[in-house]
DSSP file (Angstrom, degrees, kcal/mol; ACC not computed):
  #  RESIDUE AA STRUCTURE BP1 BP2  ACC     N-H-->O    O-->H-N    N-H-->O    O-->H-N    TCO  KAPPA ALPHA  PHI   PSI    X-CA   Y-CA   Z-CA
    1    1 A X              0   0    0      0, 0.0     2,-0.5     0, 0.0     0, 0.0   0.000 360.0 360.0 360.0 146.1    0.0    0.0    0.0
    2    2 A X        -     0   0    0      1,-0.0     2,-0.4     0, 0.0     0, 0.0  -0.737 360.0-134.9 -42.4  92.0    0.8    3.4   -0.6
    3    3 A X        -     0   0    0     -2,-0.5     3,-0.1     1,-0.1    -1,-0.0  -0.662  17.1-133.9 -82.6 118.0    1.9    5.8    2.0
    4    4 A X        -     0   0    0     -2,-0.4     2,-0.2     1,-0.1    -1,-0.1  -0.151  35.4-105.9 -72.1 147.3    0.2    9.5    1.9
    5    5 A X        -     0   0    0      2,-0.2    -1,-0.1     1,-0.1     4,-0.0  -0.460  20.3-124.8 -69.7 146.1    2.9   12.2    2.3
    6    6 A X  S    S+     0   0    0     -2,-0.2     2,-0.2    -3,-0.1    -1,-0.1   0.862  99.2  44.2 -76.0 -15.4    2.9   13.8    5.7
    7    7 A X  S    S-     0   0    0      2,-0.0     2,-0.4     0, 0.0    -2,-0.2  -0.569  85.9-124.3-116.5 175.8    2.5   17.4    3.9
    8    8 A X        -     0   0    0     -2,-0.2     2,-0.5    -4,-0.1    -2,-0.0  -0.898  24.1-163.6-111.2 143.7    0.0   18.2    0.8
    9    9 A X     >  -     0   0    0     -2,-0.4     4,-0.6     1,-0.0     3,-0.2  -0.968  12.1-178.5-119.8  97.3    2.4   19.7   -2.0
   10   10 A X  H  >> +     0   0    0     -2,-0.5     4,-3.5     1,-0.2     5,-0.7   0.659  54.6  80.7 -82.7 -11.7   -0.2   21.3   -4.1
   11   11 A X  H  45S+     0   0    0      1,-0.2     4,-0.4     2,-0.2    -1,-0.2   0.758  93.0  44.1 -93.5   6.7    1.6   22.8   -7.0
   12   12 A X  H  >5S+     0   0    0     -3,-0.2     4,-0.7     3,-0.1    -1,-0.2   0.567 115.7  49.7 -63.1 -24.7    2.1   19.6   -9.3
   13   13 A X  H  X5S+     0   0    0     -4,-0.6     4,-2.0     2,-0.2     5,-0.2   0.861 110.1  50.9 -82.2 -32.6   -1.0   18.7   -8.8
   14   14 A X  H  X5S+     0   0    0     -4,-3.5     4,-3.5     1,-0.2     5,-0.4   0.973 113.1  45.7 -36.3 -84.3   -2.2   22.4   -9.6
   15   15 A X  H  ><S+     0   0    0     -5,-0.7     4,-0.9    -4,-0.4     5,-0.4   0.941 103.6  58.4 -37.2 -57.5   -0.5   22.5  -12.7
   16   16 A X  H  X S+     0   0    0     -4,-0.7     4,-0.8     1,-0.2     5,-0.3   0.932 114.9  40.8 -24.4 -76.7   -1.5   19.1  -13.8
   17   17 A X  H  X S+     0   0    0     -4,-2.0     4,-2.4     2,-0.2     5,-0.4   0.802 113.0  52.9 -42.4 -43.1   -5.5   20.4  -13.5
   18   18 A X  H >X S+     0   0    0     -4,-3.5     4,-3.1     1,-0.2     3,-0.7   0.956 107.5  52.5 -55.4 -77.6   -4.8   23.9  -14.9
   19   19 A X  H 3X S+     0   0    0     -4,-0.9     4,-2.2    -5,-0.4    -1,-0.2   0.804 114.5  41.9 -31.7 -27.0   -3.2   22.3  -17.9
   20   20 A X  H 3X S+     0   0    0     -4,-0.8     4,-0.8    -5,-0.4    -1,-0.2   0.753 115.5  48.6 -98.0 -25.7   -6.3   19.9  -18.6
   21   21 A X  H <X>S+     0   0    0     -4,-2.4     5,-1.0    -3,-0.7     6,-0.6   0.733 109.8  46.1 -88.8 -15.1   -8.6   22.2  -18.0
   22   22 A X  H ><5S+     0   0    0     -4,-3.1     3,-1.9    -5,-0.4     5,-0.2   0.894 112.0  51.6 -97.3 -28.9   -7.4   24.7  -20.0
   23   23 A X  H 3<5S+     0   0    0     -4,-2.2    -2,-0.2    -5,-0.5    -1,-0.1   0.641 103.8  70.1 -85.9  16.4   -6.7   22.3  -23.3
   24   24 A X  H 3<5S-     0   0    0     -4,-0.8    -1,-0.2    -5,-0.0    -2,-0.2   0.639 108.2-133.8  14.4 -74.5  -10.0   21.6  -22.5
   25   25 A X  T <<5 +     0   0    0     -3,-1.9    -3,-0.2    -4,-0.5    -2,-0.1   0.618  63.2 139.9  79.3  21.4  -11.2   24.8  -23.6
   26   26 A X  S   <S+     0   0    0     -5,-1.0    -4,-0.1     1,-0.2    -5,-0.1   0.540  72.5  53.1 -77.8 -13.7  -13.2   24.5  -19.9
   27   27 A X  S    S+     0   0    0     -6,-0.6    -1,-0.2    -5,-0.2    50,-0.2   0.921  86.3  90.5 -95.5 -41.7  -12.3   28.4  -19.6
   28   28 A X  S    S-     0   0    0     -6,-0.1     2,-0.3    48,-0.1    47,-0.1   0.047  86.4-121.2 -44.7 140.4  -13.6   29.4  -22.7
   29   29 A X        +     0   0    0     45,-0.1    45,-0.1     1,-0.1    -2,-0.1  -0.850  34.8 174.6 -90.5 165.1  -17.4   30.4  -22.3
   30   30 A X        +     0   0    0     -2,-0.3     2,-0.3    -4,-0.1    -1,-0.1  -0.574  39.1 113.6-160.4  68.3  -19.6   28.1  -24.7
   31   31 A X        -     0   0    0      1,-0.1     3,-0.5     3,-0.1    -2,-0.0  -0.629  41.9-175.9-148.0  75.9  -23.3   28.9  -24.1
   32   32 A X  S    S+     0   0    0     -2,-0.3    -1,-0.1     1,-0.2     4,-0.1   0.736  83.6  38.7 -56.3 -20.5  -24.0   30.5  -27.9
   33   33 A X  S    S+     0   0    0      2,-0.1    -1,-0.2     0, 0.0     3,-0.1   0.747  97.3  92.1 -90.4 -33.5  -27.8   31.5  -26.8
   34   34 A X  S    S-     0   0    0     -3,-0.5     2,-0.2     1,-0.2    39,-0.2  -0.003  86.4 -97.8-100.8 155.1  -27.2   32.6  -23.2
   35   35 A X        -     0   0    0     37,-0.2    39,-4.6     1,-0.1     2,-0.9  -0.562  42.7-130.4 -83.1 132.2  -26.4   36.5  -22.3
   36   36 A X        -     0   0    0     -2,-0.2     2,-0.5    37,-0.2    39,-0.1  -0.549  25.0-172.6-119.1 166.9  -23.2   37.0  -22.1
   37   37 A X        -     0   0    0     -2,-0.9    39,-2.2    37,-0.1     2,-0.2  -0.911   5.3-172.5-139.2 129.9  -21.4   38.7  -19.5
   38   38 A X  E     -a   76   0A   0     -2,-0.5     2,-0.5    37,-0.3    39,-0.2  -0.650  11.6-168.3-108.5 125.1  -17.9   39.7  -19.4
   39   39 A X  E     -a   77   0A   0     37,-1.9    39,-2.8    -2,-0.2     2,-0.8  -0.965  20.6-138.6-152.4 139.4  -15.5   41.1  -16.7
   40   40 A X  E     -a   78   0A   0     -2,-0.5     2,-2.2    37,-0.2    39,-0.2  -0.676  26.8-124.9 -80.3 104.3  -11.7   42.5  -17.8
   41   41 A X  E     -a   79   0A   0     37,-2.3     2,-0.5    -2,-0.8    39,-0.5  -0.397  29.4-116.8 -30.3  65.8   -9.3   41.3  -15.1
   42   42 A X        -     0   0    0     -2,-2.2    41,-0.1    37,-0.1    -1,-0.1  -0.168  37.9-116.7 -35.3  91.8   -7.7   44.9  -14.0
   43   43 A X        -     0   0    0     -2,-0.5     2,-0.3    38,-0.3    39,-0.1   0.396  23.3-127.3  15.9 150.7   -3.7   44.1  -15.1
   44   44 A X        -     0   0    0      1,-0.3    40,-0.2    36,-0.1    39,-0.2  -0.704  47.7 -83.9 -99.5 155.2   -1.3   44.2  -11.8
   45   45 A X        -     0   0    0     -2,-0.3     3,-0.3    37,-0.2    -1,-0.3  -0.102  28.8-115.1 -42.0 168.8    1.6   46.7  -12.6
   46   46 A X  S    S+     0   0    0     38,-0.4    73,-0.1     1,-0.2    72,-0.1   0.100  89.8 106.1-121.5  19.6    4.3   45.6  -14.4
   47   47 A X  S    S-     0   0    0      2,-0.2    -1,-0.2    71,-0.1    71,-0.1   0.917  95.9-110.1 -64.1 -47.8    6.7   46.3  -11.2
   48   48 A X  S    S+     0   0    0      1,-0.3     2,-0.2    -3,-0.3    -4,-0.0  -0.043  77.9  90.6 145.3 -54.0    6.7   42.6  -10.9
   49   49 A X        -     0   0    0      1,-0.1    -1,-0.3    76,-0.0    -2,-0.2  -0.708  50.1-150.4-115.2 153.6    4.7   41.6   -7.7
   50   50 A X        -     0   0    0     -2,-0.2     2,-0.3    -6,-0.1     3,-0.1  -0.271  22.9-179.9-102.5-161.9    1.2   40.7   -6.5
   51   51 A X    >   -     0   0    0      1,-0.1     3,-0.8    -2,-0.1     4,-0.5  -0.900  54.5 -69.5-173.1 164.5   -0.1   41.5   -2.6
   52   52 A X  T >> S+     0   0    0     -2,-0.3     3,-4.4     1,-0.2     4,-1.2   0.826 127.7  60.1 -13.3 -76.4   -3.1   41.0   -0.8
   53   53 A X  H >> S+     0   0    0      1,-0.3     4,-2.0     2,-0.2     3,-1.2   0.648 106.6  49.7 -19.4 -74.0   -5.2   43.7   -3.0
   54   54 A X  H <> S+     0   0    0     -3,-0.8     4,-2.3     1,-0.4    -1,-0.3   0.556 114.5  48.5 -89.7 -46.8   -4.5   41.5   -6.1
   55   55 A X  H <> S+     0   0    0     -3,-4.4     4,-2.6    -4,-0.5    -1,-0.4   0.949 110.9  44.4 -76.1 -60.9   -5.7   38.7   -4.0
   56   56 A X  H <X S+     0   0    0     -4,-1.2     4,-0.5    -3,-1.2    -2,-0.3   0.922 115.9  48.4 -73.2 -49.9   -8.8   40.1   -2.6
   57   57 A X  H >X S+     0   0    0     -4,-2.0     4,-2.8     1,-0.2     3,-2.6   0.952 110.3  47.7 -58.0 -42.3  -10.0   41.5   -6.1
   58   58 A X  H 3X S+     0   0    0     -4,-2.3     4,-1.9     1,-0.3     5,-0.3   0.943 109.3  54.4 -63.6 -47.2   -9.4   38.6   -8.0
   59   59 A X  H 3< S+     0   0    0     -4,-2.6    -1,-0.3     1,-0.2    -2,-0.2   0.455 117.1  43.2 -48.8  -9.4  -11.4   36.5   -5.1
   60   60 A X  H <X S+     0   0    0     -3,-2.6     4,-1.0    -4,-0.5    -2,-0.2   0.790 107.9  56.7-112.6 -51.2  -14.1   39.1   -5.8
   61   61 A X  H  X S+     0   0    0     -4,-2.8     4,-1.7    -5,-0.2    -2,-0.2   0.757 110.0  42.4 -10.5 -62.5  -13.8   39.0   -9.4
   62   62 A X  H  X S+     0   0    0     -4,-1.9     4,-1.8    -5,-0.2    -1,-0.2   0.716 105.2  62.4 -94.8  -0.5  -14.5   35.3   -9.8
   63   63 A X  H  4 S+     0   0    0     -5,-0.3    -1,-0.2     1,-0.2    -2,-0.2   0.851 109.6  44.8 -81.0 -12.6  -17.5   35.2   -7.1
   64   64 A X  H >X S+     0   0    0     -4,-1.0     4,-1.3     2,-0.2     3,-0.8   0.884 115.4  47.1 -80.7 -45.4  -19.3   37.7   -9.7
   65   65 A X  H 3< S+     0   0    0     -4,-1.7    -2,-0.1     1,-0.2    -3,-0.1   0.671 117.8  44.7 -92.0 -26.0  -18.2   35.4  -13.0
   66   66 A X  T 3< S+     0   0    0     -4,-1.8    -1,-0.2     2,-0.2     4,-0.2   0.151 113.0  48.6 -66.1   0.3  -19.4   32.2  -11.0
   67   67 A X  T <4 S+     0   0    0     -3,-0.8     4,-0.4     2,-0.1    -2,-0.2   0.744 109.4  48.7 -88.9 -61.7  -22.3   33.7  -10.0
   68   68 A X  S  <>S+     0   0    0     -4,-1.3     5,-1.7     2,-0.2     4,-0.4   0.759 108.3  57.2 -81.5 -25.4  -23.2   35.0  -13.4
   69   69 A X  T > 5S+     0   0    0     -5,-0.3     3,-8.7     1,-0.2     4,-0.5   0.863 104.6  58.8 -60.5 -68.8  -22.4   31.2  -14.9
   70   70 A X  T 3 5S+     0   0    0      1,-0.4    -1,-0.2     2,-0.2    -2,-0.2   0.650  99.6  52.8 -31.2 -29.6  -25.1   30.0  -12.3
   71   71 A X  T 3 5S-     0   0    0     -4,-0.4    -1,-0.4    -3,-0.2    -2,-0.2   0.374 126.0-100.5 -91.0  11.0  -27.5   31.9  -13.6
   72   72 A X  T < 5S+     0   0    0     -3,-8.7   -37,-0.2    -4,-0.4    -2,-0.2   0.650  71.1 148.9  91.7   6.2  -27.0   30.5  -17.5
   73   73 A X      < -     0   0    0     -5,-1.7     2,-1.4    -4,-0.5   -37,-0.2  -0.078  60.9-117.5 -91.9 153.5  -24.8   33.8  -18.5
   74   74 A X        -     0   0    0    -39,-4.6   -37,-0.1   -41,-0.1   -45,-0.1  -0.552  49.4-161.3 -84.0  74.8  -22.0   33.0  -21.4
   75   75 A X        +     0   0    0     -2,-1.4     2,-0.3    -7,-0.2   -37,-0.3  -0.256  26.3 169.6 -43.7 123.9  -19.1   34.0  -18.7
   76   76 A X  E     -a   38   0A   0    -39,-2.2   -37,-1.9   -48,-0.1     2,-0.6  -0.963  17.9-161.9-138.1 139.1  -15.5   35.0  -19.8
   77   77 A X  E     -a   39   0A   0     -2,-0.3     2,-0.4   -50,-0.2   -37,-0.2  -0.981  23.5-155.8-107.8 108.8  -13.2   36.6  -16.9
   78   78 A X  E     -a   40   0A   0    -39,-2.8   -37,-2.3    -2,-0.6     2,-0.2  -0.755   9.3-122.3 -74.0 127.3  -10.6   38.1  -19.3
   79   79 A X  E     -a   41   0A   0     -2,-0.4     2,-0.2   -39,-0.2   -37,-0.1  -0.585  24.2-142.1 -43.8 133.9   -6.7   38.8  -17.8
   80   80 A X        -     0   0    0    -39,-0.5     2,-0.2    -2,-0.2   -36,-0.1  -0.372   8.2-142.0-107.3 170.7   -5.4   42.4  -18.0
   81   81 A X        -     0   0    0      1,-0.5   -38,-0.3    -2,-0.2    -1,-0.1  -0.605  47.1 -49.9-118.8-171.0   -1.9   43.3  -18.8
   82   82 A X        +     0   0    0     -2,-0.2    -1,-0.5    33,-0.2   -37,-0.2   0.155  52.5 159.3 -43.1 164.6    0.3   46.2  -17.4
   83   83 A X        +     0   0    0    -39,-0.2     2,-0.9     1,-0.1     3,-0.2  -0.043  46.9 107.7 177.5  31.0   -1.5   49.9  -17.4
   84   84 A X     >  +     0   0    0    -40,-0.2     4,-1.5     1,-0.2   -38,-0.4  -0.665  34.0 164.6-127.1  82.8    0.9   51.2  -14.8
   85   85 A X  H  > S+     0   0    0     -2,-0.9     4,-1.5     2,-0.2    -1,-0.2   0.825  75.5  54.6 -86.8 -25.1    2.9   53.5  -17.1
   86   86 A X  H  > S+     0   0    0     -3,-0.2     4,-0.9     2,-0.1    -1,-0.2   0.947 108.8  41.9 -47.9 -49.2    4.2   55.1  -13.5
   87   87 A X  H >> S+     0   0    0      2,-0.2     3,-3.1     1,-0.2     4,-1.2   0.982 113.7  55.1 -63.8 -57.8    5.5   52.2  -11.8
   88   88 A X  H 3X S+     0   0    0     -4,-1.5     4,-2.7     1,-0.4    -1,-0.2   0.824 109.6  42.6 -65.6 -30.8    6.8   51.2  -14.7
   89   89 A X  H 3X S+     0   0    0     -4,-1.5     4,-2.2     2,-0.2    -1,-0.4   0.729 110.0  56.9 -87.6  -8.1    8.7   54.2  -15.3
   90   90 A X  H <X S+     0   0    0     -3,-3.1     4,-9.0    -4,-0.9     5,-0.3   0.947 110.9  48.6 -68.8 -62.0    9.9   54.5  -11.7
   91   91 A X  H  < S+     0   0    0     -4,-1.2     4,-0.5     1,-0.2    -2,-0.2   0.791 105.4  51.7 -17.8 -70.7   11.2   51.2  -12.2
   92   92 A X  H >X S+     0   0    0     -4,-2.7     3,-1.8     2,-0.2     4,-1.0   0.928 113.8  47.2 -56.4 -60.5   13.0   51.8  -15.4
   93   93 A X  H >X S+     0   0    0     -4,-2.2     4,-1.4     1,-0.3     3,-0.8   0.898 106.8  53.3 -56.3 -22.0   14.8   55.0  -13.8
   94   94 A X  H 3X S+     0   0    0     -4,-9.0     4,-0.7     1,-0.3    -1,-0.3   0.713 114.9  44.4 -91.5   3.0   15.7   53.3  -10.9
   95   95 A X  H <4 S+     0   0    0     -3,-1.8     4,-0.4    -4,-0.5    -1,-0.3   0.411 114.6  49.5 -67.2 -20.0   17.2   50.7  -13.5
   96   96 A X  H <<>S+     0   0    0     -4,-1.0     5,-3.1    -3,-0.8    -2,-0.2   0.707 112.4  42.4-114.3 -29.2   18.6   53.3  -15.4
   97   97 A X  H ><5S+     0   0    0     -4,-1.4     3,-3.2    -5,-0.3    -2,-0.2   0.958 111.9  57.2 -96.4 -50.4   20.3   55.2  -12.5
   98   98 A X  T 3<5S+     0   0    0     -4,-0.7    -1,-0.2     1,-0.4    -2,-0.2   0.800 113.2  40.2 -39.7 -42.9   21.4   51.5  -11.1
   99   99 A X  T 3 5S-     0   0    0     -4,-0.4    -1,-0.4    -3,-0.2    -2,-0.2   0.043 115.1-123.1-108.6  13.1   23.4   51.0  -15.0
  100  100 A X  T < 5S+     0   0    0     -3,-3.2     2,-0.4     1,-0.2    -3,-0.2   0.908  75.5 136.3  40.8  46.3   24.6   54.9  -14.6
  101  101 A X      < +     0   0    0     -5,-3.1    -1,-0.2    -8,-0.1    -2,-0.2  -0.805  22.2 161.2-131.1  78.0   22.8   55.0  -17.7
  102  102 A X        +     0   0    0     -2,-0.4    -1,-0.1    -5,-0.1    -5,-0.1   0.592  43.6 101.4 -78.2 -16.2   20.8   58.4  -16.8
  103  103 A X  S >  S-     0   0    0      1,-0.1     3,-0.9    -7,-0.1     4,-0.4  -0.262  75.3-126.4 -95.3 150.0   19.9   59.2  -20.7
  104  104 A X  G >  S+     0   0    0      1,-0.2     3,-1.7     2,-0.2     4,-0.3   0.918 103.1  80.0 -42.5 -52.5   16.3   58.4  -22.6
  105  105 A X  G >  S+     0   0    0      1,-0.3     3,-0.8     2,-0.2    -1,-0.2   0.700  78.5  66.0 -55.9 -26.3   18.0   56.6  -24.9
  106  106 A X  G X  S+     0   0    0     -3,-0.9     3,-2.9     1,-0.2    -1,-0.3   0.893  85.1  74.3 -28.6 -69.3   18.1   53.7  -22.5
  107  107 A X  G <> S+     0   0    0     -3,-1.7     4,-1.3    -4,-0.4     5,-0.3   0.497  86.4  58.8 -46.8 -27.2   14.4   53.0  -22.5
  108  108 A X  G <4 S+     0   0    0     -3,-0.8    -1,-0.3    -4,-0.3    -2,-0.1   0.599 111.5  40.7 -76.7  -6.8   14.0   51.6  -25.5
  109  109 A X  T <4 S+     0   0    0     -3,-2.9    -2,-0.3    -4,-0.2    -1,-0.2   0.560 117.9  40.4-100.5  -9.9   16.1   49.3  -24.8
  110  110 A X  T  > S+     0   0    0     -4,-0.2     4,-1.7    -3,-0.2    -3,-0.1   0.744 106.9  58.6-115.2 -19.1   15.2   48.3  -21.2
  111  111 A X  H  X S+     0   0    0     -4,-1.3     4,-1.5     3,-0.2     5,-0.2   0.983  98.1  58.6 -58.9 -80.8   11.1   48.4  -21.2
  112  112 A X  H  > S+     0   0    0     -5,-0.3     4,-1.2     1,-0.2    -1,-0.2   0.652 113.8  33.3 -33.9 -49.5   10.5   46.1  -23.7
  113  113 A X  H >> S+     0   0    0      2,-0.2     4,-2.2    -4,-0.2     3,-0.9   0.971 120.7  52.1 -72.9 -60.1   12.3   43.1  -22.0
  114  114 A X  H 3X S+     0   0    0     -4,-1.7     4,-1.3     1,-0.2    -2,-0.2   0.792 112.9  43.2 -32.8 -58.5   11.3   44.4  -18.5
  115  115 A X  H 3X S+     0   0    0     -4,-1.5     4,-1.9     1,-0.2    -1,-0.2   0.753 119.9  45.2 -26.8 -50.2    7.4   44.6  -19.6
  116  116 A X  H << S+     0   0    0     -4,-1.2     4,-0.5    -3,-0.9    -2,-0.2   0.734 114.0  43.1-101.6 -23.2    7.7   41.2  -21.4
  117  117 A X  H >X S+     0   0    0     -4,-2.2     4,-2.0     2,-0.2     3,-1.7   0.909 122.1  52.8-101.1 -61.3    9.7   39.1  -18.5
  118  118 A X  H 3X S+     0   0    0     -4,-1.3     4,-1.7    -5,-0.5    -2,-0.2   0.904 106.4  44.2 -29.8 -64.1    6.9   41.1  -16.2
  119  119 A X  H 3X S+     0   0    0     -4,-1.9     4,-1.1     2,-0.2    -1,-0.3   0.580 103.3  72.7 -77.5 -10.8    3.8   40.3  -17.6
  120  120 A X  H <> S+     0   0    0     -3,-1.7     4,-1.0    -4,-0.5    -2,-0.2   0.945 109.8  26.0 -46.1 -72.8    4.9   37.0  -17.9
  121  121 A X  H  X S+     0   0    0     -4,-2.0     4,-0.8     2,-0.2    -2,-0.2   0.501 106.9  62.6 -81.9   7.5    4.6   36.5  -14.8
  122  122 A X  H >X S+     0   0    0     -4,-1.7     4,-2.3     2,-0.2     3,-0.8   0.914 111.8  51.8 -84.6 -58.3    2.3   38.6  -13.3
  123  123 A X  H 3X S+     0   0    0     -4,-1.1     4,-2.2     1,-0.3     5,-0.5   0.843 114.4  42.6 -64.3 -30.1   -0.2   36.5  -15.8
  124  124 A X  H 3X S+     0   0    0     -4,-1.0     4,-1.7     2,-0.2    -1,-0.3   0.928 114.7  51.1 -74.0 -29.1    1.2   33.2  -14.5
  125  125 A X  H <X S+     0   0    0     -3,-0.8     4,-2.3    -4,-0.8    -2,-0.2   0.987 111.3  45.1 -67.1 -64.9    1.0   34.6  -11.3
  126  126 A X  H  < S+     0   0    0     -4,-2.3    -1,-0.2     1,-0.2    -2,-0.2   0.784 105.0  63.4 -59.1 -44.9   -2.8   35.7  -11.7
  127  127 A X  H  < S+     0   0    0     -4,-2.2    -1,-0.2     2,-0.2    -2,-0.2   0.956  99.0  53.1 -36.4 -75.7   -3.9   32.5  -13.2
  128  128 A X  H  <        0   0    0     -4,-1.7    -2,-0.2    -5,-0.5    -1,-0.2   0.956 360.0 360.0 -40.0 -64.0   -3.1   30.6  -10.2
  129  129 A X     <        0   0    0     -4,-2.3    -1,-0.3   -70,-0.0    -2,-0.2   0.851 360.0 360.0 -43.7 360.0   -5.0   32.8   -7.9
C-alpha cells in the first residue's frame, strides 16, 4: 500500500489540472444563446509583484463570474496586462540610475524586455489565484 505524504504539496497537482482544463477549452465560455457577461481582469503593474489587494480583487472578481455562470450567462473573466505606465517608469529609472545610464535613450532598450519578462509572470501569477 501506498503511503500518503505527511505534507500536501499542491503545486504539481495544480498544474496538472490547470493544464487539462485549460486544453480543455473549460475556460472558454460556450453557451451561444445565453447572455453574455464579461469582466476585464484589472492588469497588476508591471513592477513585478502581487499582494493581498490583487488577492482580494481577483477572489471578488471570480465570485461575480461564477455567480453569473449559475445563472446561465456566457461568462469570460478576461486577464489584463500592465497599465501602470508610472510604476513602470519609476522602475525603469531606478534601473537606469542602477546601469549609470541616466539618458532616454536607454528606455528603448530596457522596457521592452522588462514589460515582457513582467507580464509573464504577473499573468502566470494571476492565473493561479
Amino acid at each position: 500500500m501506498t503511503e500518503l505524504a505527511k505534507t500536501f504539496e499542491p503545486g504539481p497537482i495544480e498544474a496538472r489540472w490547470y493544464a487539462h482544463w485549460e486544453g480543455q477549452g473549460l475556460f472558454r465560455p460556450d453557451r451561444p444563446n445565453a447572455e453574455p457577461y464579461t469582466i476585464v481582469m484589472p492588469p497588476p503593474n508591471v513592477t513585478g509583484s502581487l499582494h493581498i489587494g490583487h488577492a482580494l480583487d481577483n477572489t471578488l472578481q471570480d465570485i461575480l463570474v461564477r455567480h453569473a455562470r449559475m445563472q446561465g450567462k456566457d461568462s469570460l473573466w478576461v486577464v489584463g496586462m500592465d497599465h501602470a505606465g508610472i510604476a513602470t517608469q519609476m522602475v525603469v529609472e531606478r534601473q537606469m540610475m542602477e546601469r549609470q545610464e541616466p539618458s532616454r535613450r536607454s528606455w528603448p532598450v530596457i522596457v521592452p524586455p522588462l514589460s515582457a519578462f513582467h507580464c509573464h509572470t504577473l499573468a502566470t501569477k494571476s492565473s493561479r489565484l
